[in-house]
C-alpha positions, -999 to +999 in steps of 0.1 A: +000+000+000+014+035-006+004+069+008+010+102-007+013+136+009+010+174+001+037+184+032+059+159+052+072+151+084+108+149+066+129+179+071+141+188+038+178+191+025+179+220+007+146+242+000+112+228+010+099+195+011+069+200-018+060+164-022+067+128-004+051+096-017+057+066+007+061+031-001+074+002+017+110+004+013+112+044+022+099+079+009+102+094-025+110+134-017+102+164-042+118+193-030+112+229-043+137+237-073+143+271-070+171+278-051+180+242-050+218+233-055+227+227-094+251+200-085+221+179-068+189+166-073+156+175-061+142+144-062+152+118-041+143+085-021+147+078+015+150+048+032+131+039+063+155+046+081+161+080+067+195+070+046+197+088+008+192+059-013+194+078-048+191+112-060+177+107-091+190+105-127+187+135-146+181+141-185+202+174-182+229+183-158+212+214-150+170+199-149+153+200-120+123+182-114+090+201-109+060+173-105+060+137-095+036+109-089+036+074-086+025+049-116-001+027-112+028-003-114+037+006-084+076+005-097+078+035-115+075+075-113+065+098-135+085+132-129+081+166-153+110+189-149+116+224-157+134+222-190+097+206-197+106+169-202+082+140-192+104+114-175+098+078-161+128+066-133+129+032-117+118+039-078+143+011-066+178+031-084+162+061-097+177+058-131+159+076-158+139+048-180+126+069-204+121+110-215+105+126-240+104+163-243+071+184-243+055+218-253 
């Protein structure tokens, strides 16, 4: 069973904790982009017990992410970042499956 939430317990790592979907092994974390360190993600998962697992993979050195959700596979995330590419990442690694850019 998963559970997803507007605002989070979590305390965030860099801006603001915008999104968190939880899931057995741990919590996926959106943070707020702006402002976020280039040289890091601002999506990444958490274990339970609160260890970074992945930050994850981006199509562009410089993307951020801006929107996430979980797929109905329940292995999957669908992410939208702000160079306005669609992505899919693998919630176990967070390597980027698949991208396709959008208008």
């Amino acid at each position: 069973m998963t559970e997803e939430h507007v605002f989070a317990e979590e305390t965030p790592r860099h801006t603001r904790i915008n999104k968190v979907i939880s899931v057995s092994a741990g919590k996926t974390i959106l943070e707020d982009h702006i402002r976020y360190p280039p040289g890091e993600c601002n999506l990444y998962f958490l274990a339970e017990n609160g260890n970074l697992v992945w930050h994850a993979e981006r199509p562009t050195p410089e993307t951020q992410y801006i929107r996430v959700k979980l797929n109905e596979d329940g292995r999957t995330l669908s992410a939208y970042t702000t160079d306005s590419i669609a992505c899919e990442i693998d919630i176990k690694t967070g390597k980027l499956l698949s991208q396709i850019a959008f208008r």
